[in-house]
N, CA, C and O atoms as CSV, one atom per row, in Angstrom:
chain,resi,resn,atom,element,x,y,z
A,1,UNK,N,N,16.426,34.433,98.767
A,1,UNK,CA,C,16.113,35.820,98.462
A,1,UNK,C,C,15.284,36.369,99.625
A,1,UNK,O,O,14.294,35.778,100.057
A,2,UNK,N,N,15.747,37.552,100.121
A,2,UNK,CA,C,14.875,38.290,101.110
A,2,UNK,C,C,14.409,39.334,101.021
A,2,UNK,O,O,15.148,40.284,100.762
A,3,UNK,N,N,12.993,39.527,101.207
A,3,UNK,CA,C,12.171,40.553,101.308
A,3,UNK,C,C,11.964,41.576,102.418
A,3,UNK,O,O,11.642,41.231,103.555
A,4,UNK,N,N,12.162,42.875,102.049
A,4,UNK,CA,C,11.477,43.730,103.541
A,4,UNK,C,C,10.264,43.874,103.650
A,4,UNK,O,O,9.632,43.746,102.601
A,5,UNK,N,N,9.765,44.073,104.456
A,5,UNK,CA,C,8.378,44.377,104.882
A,5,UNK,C,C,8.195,45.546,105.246
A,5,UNK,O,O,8.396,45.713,106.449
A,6,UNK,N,N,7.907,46.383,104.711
A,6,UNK,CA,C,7.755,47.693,105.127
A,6,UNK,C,C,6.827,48.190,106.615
A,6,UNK,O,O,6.019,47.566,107.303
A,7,UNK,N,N,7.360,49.562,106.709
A,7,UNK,CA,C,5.897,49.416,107.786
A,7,UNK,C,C,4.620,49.423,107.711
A,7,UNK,O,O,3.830,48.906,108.501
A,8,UNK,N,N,4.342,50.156,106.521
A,8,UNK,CA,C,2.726,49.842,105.809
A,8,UNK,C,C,2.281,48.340,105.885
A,8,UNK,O,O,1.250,47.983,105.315
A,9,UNK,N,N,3.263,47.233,106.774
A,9,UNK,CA,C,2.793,45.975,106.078
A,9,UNK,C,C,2.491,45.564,104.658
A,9,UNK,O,O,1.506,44.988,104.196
A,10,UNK,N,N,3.404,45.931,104.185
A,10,UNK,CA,C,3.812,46.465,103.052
A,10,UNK,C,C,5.051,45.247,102.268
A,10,UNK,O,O,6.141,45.175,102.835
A,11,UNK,N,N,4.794,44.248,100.858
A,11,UNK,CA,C,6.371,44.096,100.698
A,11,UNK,C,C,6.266,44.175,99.225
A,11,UNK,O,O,5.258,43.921,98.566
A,12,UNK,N,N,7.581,44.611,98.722
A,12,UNK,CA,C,7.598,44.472,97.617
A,12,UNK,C,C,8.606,42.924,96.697
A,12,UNK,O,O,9.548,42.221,97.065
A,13,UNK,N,N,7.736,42.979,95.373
A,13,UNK,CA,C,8.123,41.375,95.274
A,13,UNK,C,C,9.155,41.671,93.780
A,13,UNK,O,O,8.816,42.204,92.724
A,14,UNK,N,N,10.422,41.133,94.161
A,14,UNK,CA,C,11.305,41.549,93.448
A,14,UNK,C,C,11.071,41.126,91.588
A,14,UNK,O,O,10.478,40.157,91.113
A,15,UNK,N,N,11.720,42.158,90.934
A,15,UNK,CA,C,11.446,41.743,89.499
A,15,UNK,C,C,11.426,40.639,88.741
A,15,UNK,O,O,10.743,40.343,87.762
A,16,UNK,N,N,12.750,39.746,89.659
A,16,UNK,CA,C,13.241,38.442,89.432
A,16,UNK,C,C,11.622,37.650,89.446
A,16,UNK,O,O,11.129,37.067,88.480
A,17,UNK,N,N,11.117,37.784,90.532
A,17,UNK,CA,C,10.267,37.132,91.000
A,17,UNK,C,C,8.482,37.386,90.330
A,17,UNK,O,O,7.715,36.543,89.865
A,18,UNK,N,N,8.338,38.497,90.480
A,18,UNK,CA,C,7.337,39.164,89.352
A,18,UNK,C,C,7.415,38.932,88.076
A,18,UNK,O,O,6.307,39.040,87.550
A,19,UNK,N,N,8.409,38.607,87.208
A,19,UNK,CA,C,8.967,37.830,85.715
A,19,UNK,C,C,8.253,36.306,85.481
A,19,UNK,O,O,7.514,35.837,84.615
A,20,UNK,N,N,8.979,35.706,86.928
A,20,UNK,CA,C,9.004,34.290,86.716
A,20,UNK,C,C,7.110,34.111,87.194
A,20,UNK,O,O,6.449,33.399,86.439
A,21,UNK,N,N,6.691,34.486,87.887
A,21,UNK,CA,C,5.233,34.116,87.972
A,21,UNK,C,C,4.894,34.835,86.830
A,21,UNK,O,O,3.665,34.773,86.850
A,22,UNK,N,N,5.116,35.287,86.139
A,22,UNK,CA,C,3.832,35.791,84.883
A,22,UNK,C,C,2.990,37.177,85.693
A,22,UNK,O,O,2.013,37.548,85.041
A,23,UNK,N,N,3.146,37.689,86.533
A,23,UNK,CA,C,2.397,38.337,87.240
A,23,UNK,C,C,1.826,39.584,86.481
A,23,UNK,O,O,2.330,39.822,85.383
A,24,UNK,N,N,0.682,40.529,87.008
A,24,UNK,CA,C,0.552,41.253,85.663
A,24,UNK,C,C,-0.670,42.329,87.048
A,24,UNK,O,O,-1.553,41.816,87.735
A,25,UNK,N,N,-0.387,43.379,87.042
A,25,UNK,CA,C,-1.407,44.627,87.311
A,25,UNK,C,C,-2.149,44.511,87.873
A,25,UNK,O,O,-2.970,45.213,87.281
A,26,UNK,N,N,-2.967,43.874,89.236
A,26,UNK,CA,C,-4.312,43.714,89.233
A,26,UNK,C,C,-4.337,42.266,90.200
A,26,UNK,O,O,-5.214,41.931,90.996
A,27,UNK,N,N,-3.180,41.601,89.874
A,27,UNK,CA,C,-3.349,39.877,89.780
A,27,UNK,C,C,-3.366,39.759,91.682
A,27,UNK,O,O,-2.902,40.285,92.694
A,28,UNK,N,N,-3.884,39.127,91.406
A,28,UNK,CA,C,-4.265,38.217,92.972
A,28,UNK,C,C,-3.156,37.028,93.724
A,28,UNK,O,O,-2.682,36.100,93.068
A,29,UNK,N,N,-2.872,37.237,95.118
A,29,UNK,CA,C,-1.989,36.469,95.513
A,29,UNK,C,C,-2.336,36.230,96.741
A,29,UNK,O,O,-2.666,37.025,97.621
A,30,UNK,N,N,-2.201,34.538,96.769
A,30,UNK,CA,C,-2.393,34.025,97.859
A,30,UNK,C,C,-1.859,33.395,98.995
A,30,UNK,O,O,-1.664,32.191,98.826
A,31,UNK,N,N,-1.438,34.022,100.563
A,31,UNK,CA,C,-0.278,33.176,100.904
A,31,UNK,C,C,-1.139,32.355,101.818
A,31,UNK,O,O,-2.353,32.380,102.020
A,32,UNK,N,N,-0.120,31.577,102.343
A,32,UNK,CA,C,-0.338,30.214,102.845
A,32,UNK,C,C,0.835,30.214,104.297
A,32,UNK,O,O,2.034,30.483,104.233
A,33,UNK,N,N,0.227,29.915,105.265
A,33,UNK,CA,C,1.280,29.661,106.435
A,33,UNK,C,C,1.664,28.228,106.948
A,33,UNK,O,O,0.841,27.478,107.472
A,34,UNK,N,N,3.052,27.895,106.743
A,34,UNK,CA,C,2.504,26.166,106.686
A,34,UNK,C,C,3.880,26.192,108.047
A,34,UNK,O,O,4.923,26.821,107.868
A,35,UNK,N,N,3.603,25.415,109.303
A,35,UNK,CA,C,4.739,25.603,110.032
A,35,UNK,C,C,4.679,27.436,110.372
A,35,UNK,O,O,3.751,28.212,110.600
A,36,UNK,N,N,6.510,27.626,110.235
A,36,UNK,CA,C,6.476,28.642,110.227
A,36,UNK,C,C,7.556,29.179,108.842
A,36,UNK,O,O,8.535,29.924,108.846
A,37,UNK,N,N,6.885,28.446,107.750
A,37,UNK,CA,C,7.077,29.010,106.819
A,37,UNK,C,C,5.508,29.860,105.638
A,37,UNK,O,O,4.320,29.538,105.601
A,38,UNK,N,N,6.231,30.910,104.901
A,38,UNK,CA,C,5.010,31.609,104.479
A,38,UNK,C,C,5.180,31.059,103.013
A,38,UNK,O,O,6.205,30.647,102.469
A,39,UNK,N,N,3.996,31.155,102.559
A,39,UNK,CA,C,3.974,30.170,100.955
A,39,UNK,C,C,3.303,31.329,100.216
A,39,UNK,O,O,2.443,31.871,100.910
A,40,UNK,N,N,3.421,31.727,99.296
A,40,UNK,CA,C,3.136,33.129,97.889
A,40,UNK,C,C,2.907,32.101,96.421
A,40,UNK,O,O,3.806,31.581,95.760
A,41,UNK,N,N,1.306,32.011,96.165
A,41,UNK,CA,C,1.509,32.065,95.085
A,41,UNK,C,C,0.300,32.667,94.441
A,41,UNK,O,O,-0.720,32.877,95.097
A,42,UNK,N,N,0.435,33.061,92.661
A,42,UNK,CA,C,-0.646,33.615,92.131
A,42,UNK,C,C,-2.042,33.294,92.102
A,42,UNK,O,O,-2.234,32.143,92.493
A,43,UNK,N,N,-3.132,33.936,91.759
A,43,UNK,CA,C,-4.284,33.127,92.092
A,43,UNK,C,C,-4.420,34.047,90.656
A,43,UNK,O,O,-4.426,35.271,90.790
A,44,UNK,N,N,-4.561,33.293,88.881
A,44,UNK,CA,C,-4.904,33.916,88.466
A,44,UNK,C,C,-6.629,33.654,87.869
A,44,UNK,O,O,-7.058,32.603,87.395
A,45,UNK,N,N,-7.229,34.662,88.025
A,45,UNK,CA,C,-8.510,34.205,87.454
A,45,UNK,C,C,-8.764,33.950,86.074
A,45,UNK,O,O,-8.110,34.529,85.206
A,46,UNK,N,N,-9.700,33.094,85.790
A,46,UNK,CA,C,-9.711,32.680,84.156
A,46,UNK,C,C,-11.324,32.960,84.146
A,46,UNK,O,O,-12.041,33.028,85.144
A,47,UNK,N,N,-11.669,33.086,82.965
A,47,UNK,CA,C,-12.863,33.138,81.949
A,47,UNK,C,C,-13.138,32.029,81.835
A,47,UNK,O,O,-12.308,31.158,81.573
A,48,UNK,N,N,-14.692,31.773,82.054
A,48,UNK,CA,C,-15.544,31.115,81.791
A,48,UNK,C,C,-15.678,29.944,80.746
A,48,UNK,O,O,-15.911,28.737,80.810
A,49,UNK,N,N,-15.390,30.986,79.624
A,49,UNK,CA,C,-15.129,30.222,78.344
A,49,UNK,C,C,-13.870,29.272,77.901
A,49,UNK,O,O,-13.906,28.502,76.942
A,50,UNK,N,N,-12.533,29.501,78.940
A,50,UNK,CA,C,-11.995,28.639,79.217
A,50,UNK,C,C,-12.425,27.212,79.369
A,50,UNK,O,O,-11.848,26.288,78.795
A,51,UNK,N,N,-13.656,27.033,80.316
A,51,UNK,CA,C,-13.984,25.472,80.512
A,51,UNK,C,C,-15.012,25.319,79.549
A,51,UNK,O,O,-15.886,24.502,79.841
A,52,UNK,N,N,-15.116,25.950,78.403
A,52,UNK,CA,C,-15.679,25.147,77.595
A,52,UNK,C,C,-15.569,23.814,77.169
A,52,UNK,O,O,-14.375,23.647,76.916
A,53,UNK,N,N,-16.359,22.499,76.900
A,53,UNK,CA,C,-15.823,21.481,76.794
A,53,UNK,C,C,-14.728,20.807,77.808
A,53,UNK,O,O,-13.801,20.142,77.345
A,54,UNK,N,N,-14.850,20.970,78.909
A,54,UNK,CA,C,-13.914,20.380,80.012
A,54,UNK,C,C,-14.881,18.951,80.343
A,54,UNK,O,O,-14.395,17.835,80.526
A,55,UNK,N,N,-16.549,19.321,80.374
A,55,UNK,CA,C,-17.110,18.190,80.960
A,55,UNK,C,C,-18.193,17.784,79.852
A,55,UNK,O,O,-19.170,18.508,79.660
A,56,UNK,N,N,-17.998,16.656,79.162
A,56,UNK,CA,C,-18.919,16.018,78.719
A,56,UNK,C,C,-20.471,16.169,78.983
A,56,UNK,O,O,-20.908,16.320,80.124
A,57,UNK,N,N,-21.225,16.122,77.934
A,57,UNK,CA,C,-22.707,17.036,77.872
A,57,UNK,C,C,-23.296,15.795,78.468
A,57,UNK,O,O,-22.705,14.722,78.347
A,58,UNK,N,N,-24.618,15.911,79.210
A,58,UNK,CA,C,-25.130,14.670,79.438
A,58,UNK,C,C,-26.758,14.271,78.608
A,58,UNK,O,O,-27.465,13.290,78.380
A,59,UNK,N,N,-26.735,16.031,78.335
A,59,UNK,CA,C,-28.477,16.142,77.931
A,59,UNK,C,C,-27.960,17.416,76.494
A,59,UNK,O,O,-27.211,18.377,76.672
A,60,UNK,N,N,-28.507,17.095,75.389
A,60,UNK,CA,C,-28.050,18.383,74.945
A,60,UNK,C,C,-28.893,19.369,75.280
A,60,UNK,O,O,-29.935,19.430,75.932
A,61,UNK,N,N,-27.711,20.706,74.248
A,61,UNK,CA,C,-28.057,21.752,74.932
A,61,UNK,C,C,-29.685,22.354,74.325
A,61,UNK,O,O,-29.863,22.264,73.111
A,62,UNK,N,N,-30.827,22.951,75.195
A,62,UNK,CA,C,-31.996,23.742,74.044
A,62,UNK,C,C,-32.120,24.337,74.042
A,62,UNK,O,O,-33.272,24.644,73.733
A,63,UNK,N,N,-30.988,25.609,74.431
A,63,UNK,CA,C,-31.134,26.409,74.256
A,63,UNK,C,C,-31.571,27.501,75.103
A,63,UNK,O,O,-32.084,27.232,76.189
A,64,UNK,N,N,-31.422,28.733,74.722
A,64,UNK,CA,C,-31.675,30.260,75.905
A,64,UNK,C,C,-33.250,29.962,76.230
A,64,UNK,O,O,-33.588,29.408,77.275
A,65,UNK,N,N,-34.218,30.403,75.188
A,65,UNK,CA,C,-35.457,30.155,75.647
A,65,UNK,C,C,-36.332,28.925,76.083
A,65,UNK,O,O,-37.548,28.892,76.271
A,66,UNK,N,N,-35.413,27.939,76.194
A,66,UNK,CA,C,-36.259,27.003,76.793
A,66,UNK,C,C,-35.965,26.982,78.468
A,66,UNK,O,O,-36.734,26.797,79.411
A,67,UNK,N,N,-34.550,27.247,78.412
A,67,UNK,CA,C,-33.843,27.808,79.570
A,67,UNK,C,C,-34.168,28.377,80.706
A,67,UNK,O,O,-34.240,28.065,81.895
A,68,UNK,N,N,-34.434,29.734,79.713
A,68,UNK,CA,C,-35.534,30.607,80.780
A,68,UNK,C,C,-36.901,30.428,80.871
A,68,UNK,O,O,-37.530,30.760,81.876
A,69,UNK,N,N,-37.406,29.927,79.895
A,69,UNK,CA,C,-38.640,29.259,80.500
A,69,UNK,C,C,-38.604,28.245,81.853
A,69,UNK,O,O,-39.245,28.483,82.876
A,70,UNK,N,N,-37.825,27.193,81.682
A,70,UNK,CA,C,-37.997,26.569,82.707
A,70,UNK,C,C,-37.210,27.083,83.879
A,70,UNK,O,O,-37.384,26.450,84.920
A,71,UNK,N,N,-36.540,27.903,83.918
A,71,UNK,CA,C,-36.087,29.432,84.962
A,71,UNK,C,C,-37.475,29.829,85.641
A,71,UNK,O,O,-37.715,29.758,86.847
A,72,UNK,N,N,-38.536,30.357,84.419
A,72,UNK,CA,C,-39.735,31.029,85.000
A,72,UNK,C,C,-40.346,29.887,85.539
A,72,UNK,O,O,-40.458,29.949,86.763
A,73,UNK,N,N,-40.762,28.896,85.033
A,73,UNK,CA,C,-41.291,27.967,85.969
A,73,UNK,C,C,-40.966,27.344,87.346
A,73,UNK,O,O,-41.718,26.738,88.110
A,74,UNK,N,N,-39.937,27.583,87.443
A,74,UNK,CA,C,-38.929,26.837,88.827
A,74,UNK,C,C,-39.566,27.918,89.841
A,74,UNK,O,O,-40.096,27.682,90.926
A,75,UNK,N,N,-39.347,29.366,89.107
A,75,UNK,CA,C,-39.724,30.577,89.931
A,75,UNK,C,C,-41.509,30.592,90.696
A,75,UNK,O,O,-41.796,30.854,91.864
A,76,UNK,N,N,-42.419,30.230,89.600
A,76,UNK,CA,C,-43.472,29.948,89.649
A,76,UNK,C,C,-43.982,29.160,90.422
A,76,UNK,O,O,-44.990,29.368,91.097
A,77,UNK,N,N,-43.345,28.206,90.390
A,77,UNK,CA,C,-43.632,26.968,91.693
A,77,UNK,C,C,-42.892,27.289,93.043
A,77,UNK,O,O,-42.986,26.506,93.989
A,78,UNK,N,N,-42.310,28.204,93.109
A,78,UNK,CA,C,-41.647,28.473,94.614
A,78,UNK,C,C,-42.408,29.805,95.667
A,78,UNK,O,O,-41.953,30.041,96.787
């Protein structure tokens, strides 16, 4: 499949192709030059709350105000 490049440096990415990535308004894309071929793919960003539970706790959690307390203290000593 071939793309034009406009002169704006400019290309547009065909529907076929905009479908199959999931692509959506806004979304971020990243190319890649490997050789002299060019590589396109999405960079989509995720929420935070996504990695909830990805990594095992080591200390539990105590919470906002102990948090920022020891926030203010770190601050205090610097």
């Amino acid at each position: 499949m071939n793309i034009q490049v406009m002169g704006d440096r400019q290309i547009t990415i065909p529907l076929e192709i905009w479908q199959r990535l999931n692509l959506r308004e806004g979304d971020e894309l990243a190319f890649s030059l490997e050789g002299n071929e060019l590589r396109l793919r999405p960079v989509k960003q995720q929420r935070l709350s996504q990695f909830r539970g990805v990594l095992p706790a080591t200390v539990p959690y105590p919470g906002k105000e102990a948090i920022r307390q020891q926030f203010a203290e770190s601050l205090a000593e610097s």
